[in-house]
Structures are given as C-alpha cells and as structure tokens.
C-alpha beads as a LAMMPS data file, in Angstrom:
LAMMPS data file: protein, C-alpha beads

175 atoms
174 bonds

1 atom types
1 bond types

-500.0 500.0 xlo xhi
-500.0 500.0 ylo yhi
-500.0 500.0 zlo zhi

Masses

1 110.0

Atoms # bond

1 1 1 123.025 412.584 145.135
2 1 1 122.722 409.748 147.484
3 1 1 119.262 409.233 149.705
4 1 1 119.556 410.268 153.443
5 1 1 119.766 407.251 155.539
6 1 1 118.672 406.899 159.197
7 1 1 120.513 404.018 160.586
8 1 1 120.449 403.057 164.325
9 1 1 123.773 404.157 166.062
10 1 1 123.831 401.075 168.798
11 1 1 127.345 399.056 167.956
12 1 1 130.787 400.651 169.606
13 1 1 131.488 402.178 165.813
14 1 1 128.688 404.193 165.149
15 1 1 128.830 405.427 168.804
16 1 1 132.295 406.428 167.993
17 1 1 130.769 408.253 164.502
18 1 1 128.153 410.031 166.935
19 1 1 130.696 411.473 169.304
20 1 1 132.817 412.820 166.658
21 1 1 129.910 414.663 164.281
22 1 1 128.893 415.610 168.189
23 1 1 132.339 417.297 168.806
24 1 1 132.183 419.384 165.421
25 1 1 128.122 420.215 165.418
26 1 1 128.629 421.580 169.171
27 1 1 132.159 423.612 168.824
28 1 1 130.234 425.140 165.593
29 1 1 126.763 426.392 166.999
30 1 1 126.809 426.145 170.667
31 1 1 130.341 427.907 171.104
32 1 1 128.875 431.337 170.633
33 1 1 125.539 430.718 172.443
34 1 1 127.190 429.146 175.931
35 1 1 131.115 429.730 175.442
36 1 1 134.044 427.068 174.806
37 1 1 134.624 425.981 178.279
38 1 1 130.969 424.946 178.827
39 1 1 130.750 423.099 175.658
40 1 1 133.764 421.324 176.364
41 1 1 132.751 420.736 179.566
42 1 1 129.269 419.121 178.204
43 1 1 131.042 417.716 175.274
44 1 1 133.231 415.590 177.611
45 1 1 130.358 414.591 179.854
46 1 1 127.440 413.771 177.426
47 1 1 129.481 412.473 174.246
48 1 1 132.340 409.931 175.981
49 1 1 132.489 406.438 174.826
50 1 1 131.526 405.623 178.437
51 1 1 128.741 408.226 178.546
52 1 1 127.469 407.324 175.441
53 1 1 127.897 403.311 176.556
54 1 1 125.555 404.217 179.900
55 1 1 123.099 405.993 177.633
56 1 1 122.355 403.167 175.283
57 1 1 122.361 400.743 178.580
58 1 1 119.976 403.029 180.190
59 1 1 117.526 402.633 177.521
60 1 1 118.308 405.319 175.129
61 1 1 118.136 405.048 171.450
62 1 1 120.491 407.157 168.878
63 1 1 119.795 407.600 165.396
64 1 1 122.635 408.580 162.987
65 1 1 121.416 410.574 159.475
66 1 1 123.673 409.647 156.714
67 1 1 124.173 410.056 152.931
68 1 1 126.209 408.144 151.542
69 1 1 129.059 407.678 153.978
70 1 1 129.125 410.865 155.497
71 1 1 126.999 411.496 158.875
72 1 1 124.961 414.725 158.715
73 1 1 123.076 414.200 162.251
74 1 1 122.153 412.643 165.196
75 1 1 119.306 412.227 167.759
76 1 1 118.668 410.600 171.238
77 1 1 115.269 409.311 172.407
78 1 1 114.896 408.451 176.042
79 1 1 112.379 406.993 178.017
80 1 1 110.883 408.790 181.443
81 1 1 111.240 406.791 184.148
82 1 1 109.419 409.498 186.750
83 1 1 106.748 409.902 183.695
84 1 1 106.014 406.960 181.800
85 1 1 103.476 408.666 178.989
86 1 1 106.735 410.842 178.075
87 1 1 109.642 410.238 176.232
88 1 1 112.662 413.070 176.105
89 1 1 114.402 413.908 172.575
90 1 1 117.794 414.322 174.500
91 1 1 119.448 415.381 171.507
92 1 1 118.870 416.758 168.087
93 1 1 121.746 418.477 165.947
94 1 1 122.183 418.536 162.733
95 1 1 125.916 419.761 160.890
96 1 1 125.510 422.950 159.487
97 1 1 125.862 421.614 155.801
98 1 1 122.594 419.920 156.440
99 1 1 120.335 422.224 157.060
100 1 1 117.302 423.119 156.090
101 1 1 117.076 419.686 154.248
102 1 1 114.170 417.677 156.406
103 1 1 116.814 416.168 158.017
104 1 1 115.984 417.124 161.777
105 1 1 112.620 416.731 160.655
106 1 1 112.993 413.073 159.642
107 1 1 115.115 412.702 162.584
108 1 1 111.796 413.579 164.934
109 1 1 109.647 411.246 162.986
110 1 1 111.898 408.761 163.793
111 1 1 111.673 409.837 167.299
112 1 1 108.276 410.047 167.894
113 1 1 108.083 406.622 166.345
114 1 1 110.398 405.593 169.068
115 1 1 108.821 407.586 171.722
116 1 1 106.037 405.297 170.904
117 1 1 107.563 402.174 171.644
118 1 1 108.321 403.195 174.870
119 1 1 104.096 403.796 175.588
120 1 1 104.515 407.653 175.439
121 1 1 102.215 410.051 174.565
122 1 1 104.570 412.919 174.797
123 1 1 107.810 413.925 173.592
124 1 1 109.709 416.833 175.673
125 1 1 112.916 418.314 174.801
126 1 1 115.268 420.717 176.594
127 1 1 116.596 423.654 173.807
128 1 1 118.698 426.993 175.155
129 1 1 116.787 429.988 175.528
130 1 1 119.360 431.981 173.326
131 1 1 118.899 429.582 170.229
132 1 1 116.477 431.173 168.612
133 1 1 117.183 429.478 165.126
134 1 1 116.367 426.116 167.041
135 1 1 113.675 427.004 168.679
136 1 1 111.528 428.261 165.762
137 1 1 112.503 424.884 164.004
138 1 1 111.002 422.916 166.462
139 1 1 108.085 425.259 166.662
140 1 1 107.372 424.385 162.995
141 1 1 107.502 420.866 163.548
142 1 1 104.287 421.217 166.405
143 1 1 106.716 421.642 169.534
144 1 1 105.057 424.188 172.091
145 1 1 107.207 426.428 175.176
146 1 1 106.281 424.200 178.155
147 1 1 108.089 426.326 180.647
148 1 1 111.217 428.157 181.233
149 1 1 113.956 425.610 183.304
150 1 1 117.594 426.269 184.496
151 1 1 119.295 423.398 185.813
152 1 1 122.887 423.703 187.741
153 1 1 125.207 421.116 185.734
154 1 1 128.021 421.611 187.893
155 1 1 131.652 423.278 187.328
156 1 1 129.566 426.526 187.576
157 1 1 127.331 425.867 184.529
158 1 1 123.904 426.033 184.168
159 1 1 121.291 424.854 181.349
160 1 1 119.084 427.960 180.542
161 1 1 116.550 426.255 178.544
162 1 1 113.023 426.177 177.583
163 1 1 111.217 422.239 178.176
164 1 1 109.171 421.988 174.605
165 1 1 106.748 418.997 174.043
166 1 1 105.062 418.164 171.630
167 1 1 101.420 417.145 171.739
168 1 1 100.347 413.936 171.841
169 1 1 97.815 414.441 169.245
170 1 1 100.860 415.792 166.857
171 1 1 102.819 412.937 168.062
172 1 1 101.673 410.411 165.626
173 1 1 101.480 412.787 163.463
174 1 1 104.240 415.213 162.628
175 1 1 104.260 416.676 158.977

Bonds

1 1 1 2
2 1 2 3
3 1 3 4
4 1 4 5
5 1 5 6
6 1 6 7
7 1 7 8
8 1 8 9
9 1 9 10
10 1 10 11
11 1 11 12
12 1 12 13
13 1 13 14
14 1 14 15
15 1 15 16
16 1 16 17
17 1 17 18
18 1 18 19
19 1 19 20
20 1 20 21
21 1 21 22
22 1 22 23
23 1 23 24
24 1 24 25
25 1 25 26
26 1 26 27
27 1 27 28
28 1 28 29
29 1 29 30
30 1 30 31
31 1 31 32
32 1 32 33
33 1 33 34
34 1 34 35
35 1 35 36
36 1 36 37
37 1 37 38
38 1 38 39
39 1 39 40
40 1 40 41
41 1 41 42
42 1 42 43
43 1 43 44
44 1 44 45
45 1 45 46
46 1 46 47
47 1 47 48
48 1 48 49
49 1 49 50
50 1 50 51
51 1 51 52
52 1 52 53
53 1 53 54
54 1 54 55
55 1 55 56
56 1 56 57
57 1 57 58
58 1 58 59
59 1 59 60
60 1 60 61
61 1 61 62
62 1 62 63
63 1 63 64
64 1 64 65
65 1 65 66
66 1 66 67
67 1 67 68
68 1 68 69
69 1 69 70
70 1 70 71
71 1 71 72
72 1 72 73
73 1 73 74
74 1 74 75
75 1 75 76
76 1 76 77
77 1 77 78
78 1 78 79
79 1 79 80
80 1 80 81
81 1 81 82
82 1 82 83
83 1 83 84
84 1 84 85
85 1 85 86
86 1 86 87
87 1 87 88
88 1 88 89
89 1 89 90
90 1 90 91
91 1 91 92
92 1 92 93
93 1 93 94
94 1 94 95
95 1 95 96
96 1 96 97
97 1 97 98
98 1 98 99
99 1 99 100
100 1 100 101
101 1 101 102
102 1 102 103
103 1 103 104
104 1 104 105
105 1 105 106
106 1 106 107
107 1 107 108
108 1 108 109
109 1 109 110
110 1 110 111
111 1 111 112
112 1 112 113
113 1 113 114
114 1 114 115
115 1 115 116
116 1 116 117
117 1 117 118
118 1 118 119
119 1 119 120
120 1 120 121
121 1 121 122
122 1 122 123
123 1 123 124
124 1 124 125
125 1 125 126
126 1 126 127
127 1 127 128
128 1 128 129
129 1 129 130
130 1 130 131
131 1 131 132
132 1 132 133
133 1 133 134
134 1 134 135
135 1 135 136
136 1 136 137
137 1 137 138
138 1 138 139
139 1 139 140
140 1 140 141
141 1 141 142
142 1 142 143
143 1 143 144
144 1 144 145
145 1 145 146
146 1 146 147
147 1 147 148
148 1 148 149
149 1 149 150
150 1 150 151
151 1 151 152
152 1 152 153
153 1 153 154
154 1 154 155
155 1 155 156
156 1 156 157
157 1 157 158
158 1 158 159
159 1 159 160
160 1 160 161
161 1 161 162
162 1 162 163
163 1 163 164
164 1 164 165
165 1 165 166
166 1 166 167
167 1 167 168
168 1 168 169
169 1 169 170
170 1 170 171
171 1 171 172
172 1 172 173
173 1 173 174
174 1 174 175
C-alpha cells in the first residue's frame, strides 16, 4: 500500500482536486448534521474556484493528503489578522474511507507547523456542536472547548459551533 502524502494544494489543479473531495466529504457527513440546502449553500461559497482563489491570495495555506493518486483529505491554515499569536485551522475533513488512519492527525501537524510560520502561538478551529465524532477527535489530539459561538452566515443559516484551540504549549508538540 502506497505511503500517505501531504502535498501543498496551491496551483489551479490541486485547488480543483480540493473542491471536488470537498463536495463528496461534506454531502457525506455534514448532510445529516446541518441539512442539504445549508451544505450546498456553504459548499458553493467556501469551495468555488474563485473562493478557493481569494483564500490562497489572502494568505491561506491548503494541504491535500494523498496515497497514491487518490486524495483522502484536506486542511486550511489561516493566519489572524485581528490576533496575530493565532492561526485558524479553517478546515479539516477527511473522506470517510480514511478514517481513523492518522490522517487528520498528520494533517494538524502539518498545521501547527504552518501556524508557526505565521508567528502563532495558537491554533483555533470552528467544529459544529452536533459533531460529536469530530469533536472528540480533536479532543484527542490536545484541542480544548474555548467557547460556544453561532455566527449568522446569511440565507437564514447559522454556524452553531464550538471555537477549540489548542495550547500553545501542545502546539509544537502534538502526538
């Protein structure tokens, strides 16, 4: 079995790659947590070649997990511009085949790493309330419940999430 590969998704192509695995990963899990018409609606805001294009211009970094040819996963890193010791994993999901095989782990190692480069100390990340299965995944990683935050996305939809960071100290550090 081929090695899992992290490869940086910043050329037009692997963008493209991202999008699509993004399309299948959310219609699988998020579908029962929020509905179809609010991940459609996010899917066609957050994943668009031109969404993804102001992303990448706006400083954020995607990682694509691959073996072999076939992508398994994707993450986001952003930079804080209102906090500059704190970076934001904007996305983590991994296709169902994948899991439970270090591969979101891997893929916040690589964040953190990139979190770093950006002179934070912190790495936050926004998960749903009602996804549980994520939530204790990220708790095993060193990821602590920050605070509860909804935030009005328009069209009538809101994010119920919790904000989890992880500590600094873990930061450099995540086993």
């Amino acid at each position: 079995m081929d090695p899992i590969e992290l490869v940086a998704a910043d050329t037009p192509s692997l963008l493209l790659e991202l999008s699509a695995l993004a399309h299948v990963i959310w219609r699988q899990h998020y579908t029962p947590i929020i509905g179809r018409e609010q991940v459609e609606y996010m899917l066609h805001g957050g994943y668009s070649e031109s969404a993804l294009n102001e992303q990448l211009a706006a400083g954020t970094r995607f990682t694509l997990a691959r073996r072999g040819p076939r992508f398994l996963a994707f993450a986001a890193v952003s930079p804080d511009s209102d906090a500059p010791k704190t970076a934001w994993l904007d996305k983590l999901y991994v296709h169902i085949e994948a899991r439970n095989l270090g591969v979101g782990r891997r893929l916040v190692e690589r964040a953190c790493e990139q979190a770093r480069t950006f002179g934070a100390d912190t790495l936050r990340l926004r998960v749903n309330r009602d996804n549980a299965e994520s939530i204790t995944a990220y708790q095993r990683i060193g990821f602590e419940i920050e605070q509860e935050d909804v935030k009005d996305i328009g069209h009538g939809f809101v994010m119920d999430d919790y904000i989890m960071a992880m500590p600094a100290e873990r930061l450099t550090t995540v086993d």
